[in-house]
C-alpha positions in Angstrom: 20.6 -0.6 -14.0 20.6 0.3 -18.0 23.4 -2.1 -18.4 21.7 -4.6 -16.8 18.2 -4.1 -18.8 20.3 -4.0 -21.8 22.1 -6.9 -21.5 18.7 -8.9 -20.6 17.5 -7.6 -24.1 15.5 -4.9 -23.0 16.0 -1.6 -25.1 14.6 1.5 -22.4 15.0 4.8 -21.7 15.7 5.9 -17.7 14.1 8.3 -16.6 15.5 9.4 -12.9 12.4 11.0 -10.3 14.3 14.3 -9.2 12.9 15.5 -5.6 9.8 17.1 -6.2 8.9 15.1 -9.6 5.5 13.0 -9.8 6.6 9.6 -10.8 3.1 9.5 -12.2 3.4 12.2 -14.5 6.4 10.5 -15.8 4.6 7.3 -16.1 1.6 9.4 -18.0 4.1 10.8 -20.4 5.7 7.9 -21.3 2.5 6.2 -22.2 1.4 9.2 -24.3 4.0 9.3 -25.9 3.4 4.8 -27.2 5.7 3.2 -24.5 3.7 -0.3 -24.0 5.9 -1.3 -20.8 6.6 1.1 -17.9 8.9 0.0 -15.4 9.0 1.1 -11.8 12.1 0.8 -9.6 12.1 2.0 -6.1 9.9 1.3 -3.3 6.3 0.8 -2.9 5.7 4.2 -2.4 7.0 4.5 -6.3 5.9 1.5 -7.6 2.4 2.8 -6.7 2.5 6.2 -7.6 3.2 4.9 -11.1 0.9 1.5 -10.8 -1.8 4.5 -10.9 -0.9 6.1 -13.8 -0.7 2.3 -15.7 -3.9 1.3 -13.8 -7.1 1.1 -16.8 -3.9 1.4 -19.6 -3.1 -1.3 -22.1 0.4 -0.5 -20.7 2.0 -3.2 -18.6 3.9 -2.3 -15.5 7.4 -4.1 -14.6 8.7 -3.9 -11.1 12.2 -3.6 -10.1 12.1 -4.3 -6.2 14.9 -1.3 -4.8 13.2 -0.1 -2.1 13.2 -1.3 2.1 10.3 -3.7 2.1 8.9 -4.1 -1.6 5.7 -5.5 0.1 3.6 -5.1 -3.6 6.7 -7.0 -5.1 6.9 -9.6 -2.3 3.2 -10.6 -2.6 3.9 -10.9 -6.4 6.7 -13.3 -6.0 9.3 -10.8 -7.9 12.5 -11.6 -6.6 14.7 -9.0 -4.8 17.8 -9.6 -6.7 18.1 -7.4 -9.9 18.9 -10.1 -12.1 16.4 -12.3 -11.2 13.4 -9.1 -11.0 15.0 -7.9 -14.5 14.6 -11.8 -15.9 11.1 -11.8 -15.0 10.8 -8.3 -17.0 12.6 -10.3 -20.0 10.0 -13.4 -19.5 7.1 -11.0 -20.5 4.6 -13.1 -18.7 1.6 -10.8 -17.7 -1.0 -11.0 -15.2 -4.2 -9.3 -14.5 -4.5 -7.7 -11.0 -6.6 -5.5 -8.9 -6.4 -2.2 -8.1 -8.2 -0.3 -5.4 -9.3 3.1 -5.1 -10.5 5.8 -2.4 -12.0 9.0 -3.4 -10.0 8.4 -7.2 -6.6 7.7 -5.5 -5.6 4.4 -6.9 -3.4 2.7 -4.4 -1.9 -1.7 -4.9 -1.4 -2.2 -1.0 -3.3 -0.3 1.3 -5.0 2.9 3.1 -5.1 3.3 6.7 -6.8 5.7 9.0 -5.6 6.6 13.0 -2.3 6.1 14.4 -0.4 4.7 11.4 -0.8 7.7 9.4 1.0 9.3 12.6 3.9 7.0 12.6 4.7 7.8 8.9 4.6 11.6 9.1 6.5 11.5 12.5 8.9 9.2 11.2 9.5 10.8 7.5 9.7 14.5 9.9 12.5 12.4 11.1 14.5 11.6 8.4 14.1 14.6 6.5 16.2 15.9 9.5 18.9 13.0 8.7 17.5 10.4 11.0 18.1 6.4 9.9 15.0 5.3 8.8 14.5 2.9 11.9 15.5 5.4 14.7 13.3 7.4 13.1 10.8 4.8 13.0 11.4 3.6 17.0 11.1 7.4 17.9 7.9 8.0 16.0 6.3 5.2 17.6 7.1 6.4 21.0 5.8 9.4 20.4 2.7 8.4 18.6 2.0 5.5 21.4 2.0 8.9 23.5 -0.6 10.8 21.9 -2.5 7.5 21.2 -4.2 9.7 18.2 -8.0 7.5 17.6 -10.5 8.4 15.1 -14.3 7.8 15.0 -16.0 6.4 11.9 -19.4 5.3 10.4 -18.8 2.4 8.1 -21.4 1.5 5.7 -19.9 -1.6 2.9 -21.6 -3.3 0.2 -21.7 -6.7 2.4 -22.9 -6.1 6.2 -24.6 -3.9 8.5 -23.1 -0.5 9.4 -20.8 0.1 11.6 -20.1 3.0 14.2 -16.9 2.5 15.8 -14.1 4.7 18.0 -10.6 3.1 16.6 -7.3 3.5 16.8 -6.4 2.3 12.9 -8.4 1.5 10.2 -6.7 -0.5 7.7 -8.3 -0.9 3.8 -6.6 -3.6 2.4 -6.1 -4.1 -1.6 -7.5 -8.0 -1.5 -7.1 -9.9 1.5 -4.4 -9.8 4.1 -3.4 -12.7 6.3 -3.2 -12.4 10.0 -1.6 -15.6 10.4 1.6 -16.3 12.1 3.1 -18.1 9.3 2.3 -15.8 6.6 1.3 -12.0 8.5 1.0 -9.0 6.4 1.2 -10.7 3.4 -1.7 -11.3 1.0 -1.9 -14.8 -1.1 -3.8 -13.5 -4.3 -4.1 -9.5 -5.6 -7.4 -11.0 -7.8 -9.9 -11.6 -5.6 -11.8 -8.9 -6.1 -12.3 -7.6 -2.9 -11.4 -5.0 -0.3 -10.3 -6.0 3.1 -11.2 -4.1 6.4 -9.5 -4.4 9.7 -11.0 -1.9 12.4 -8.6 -2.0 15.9 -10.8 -2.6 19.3 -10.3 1.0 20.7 -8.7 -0.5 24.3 -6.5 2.4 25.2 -2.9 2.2 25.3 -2.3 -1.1 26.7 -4.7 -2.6 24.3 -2.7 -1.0 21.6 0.8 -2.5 23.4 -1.1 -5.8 23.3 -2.2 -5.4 19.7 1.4 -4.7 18.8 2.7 -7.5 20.5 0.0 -9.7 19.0 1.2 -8.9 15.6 5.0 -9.4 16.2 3.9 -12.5 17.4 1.9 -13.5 14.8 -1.2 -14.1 16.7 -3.1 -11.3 15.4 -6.0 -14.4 14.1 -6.2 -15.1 17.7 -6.9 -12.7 20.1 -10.0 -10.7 19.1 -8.1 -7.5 18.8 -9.4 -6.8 14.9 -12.9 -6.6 13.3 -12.4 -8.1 9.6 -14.6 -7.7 7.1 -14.1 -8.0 3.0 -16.4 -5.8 0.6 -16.5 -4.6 -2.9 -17.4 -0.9 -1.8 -16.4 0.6 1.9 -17.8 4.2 2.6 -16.4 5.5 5.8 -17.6 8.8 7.5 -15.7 10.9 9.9 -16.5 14.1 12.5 -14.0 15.9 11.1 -13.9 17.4 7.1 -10.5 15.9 6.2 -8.6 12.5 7.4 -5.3 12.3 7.4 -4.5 9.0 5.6 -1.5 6.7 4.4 -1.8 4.9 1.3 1.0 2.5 0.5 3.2 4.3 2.8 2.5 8.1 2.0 0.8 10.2 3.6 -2.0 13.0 2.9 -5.6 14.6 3.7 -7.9 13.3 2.1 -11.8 15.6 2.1 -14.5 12.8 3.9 -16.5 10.9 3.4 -13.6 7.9 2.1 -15.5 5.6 -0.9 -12.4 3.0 -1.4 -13.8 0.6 -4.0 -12.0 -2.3 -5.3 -10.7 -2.2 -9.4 -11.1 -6.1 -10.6 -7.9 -6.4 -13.0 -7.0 -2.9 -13.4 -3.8 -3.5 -13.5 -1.4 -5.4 -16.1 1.9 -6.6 -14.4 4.8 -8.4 -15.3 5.3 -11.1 -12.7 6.1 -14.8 -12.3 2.7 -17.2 -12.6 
């Protein structure tokens, strides 16, 4: 990957994320010590964990796209290929994007609350114990589908009345996400300014089956199944003291009440116009 940054031009120094490492710390070194681009390759999970560290910096952040999905790539148009990702590094064009935040965690996709949390623990339990990523994936669901774990929440935004709801996922959504059949999961702009809520009907199992066949199917905009909402400011309350949470893919307990609030162009990225 050096060879290929310096033969686009592109004088850098590599610094490899050892297990254990915080890519953010990293990140906050380099800028300390005057870098003015910092460039993330990996997956979303690493693209964010350093996104936060450039977030509110006059540093701009360039993404090399090396992980499984790349979703914050994707949405930004940076190709998959090296070459191509690197060449948009080269262009230097920069655009201004949100942020979003929940309790001063700064994640670019999004949060979610319930089941999905679940999944990713189960599944990365999974792999540590040398499991492919999708049988790990396939067994986790099974056994979340299972426990069906739900979660009960008082939702109070900046736009709308409250909300007291019993849910199987809550899903906080850095600008707006399309449920669409054409264009599901992905999200058109990342400067709207806005947070996006989706709260699951609580339906039992085969509501959730239905859900999850409604969204391989692309008719998640169809059937009812989701509460949407968009907000500048979302504060969510729980029965419990802590939530466990995923926030562009990792997961954590976080102490409730959530306060997610959206960061208008936080965040200066290298991408294609």
């Amino acid at each position: 990957m050096k060879s290929a940054l310096e033969a686009a031009g592109l004088a850098c120094r590599i610094e490899e994320i050892l297990p254990g490492q915080d890519p953010a710390q990293l990140a906050r070194q380099a800028i300390e010590q005057g870098a003015s681009l910092v460039i993330a390759a990996g997956g979303d999970g690493t693209v964010s964990s350093i996104a936060a560290a450039v977030a509110g910096t006059h540093v701009a952040l360039g993404v090399l796209p090396l992980g499984t999905l790349n979703h914050f790539a994707r949405d930004l148009k940076i190709p998959e290929a090296l070459d191509l990702a690197i060449e948009v590094i080269r262009q230097g064009r920069t655009r201004q994007i949100d942020a979003a935040e929940v309790n001063g965690r700064i994640f670019i996709n999004n949060s979610c609350l319930g089941l999905y949390p679940h999944l990713v623990r189960q599944r990365q339990q999974r792999q540590r114990l040398g499991w492919s990523k999708w049988a790990a994936f396939f067994w986790a669901s099974l056994a979340v589908f299972r426990r069906y774990p739900s979660v009960t929440v008082r939702i109070q935004t900046s736009e709308g009345p409250e909300l007291v709801r019993e849910t199987p996922l809550a899903f906080i959504g850095n600008n707006i996400y399309s449920t669409g059949s054409a264009d599901l999961g992905r999200r058109a702009r990342l400067d709207e300014g806005t947070l996006c809520l989706f709260l699951a009907h609580h339906r039992g199992r085969l509501g959730l089956l239905r859900l999850a066949c409604s969204a391989l199917l692309g008719r998640l905009d169809r059937d009812g199944a989701l509460d949407c909402r968009r907000a500048r400011e979302i504060h969510i309350e729980t029965h419990r003291p802590s939530a466990l949470m995923a926030c562009d893919g990792e997961t954590s307990e976080l102490a409730t009440p959530l306060h997610y609030r959206i960061l208008p162009g936080a965040l200066r990225v290298l991408a294609p116009e």
